[in-house]
C-alpha positions as CSV (number, residue, x, y, z in Angstrom):
1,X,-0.6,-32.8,46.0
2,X,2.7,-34.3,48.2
3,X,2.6,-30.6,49.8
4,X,-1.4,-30.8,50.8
5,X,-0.6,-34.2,52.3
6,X,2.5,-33.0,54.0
7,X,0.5,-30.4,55.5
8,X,-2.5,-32.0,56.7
9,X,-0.2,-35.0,58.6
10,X,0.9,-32.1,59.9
11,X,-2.3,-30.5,61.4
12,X,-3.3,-34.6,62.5
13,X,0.0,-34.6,64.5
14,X,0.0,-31.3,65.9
15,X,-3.6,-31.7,67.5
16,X,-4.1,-32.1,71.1
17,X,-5.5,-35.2,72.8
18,X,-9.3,-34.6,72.4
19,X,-8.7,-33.7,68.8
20,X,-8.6,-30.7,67.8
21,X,-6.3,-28.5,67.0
22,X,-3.5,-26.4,69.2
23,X,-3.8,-22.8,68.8
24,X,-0.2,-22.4,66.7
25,X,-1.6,-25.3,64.1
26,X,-5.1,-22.7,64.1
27,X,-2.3,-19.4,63.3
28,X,-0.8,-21.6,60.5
29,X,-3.5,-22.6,59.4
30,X,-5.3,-19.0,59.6
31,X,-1.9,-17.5,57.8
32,X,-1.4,-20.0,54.8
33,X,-5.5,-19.2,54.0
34,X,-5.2,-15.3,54.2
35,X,-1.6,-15.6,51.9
36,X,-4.3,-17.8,49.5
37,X,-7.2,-15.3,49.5
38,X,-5.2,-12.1,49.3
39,X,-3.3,-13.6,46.1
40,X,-6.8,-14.8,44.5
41,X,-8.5,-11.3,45.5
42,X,-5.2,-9.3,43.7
43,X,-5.8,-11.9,40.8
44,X,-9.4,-10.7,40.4
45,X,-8.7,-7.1,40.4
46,X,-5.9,-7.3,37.9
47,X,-8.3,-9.5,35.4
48,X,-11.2,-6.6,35.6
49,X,-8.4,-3.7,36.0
50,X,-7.5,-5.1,32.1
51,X,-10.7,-5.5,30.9
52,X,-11.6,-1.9,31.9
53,X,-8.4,-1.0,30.1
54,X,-9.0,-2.4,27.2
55,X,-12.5,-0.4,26.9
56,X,-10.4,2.6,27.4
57,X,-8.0,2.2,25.3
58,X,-10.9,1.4,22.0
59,X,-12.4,5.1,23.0
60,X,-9.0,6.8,23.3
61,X,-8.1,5.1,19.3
62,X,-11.4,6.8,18.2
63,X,-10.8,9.6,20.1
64,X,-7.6,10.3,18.2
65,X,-8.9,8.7,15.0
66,X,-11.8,12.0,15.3
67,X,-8.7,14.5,15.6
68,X,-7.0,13.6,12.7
69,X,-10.3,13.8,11.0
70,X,-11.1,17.3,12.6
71,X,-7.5,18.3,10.9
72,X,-8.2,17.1,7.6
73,X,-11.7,19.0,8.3
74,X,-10.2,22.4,8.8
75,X,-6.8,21.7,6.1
76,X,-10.0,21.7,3.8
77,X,-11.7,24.7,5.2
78,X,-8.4,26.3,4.6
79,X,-7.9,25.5,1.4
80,X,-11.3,26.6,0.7
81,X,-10.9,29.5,1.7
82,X,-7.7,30.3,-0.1
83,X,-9.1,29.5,-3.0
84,X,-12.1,31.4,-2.7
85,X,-9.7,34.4,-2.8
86,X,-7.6,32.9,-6.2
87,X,-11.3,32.0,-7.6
88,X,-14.2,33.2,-7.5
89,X,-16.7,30.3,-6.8
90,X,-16.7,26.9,-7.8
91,X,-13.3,25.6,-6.2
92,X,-14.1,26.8,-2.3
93,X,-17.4,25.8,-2.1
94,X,-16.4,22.9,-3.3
95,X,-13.8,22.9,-0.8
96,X,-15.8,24.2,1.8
97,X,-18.6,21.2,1.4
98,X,-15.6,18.7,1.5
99,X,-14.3,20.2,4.6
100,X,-17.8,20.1,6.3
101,X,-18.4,16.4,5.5
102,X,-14.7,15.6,7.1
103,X,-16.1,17.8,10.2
104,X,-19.1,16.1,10.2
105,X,-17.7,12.6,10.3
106,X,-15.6,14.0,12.8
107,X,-17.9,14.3,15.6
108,X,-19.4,11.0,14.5
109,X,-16.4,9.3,15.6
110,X,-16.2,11.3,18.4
111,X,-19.8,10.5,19.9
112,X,-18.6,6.7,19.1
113,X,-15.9,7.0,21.0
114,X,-17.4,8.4,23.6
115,X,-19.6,5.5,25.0
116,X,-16.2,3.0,25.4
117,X,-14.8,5.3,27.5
118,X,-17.5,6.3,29.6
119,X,-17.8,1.9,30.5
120,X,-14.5,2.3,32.0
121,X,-14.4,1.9,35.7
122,X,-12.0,2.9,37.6
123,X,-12.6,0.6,40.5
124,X,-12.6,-2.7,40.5
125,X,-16.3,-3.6,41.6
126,X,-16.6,-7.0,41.6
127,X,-13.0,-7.3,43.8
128,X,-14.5,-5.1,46.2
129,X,-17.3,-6.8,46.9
130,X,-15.3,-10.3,46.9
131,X,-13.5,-8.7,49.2
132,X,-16.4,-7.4,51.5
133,X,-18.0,-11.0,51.4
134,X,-14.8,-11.8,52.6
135,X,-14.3,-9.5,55.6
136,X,-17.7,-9.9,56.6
137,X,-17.6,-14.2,56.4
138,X,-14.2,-13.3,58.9
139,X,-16.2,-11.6,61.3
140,X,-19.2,-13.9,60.9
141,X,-16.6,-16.9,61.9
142,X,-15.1,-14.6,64.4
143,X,-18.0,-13.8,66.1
144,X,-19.0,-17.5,65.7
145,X,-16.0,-19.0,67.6
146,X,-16.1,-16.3,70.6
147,X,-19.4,-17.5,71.1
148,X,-17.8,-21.2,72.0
């Protein structure tokens, strides 16, 4: 709060006679406000950049969590089939049916996984267009002034 008032005393006593303020008090004034809205805009983008992340990161886990699956699937599978050759019947296909249901829910985690990481954006949206509401209020004021 002692730094705002510090400042602002500061624009009062560099302003010229009619009031208003000298050019170098305007580039001061101009740099301290485009120091403050770059650090906010980086601020915004890290905050969605994490978010997205973490979006990722939940599709990956099931991604993996549907591989180790899909292994236990075919260890099954291939223990069926081995013992199809030691037995004749009822130990593969019950092996076999085992290995299909661990296939099956598989792909189930799979196609869940699938939807988190198809939400992750790789761009932070809502900092761009922060940022182009920005630019464009700039050019508004810009444009604005040069008219004076």
């Amino acid at each position: 709060m002692a730094d705002t008032d510090r400042t602002q005393s500061s624009y009062v006593a560099r302003s010229s006679r009619d009031g208003t303020p000298e050019t170098a008090e305007l580039v001061t004034r101009l740099t301290e406000q485009t120091s403050r809205l770059v650090r906010d805009e980086l601020m915004l983008a890290k905050a969605e950049m994490t978010e997205s992340a973490k979006h990722g990161g939940i599709g990956a886990g099931m991604f993996g969590t549907s591989g180790l699956v899909a292994l236990y699937g075919v260890a099954a599978i291939i223990a069926g089939a081995i013992a199809a050759l030691a037995l004749v019947l009822p130990v593969w296909a019950s092996a076999l049916i085992i290995g299909a249901v661990l296939l099956l829910v598989a792909g189930i985690v799979a196609l869940m996984g699938k939807k988190p990481v198809q939400q992750v954006k790789a761009t932070p949206e809502t900092t761009i267009e922060s940022v182009k509401r920005d630019v464009d209020e700039v050019k508004e004021h810009s444009h604005h002034d040069n008219a004076r």
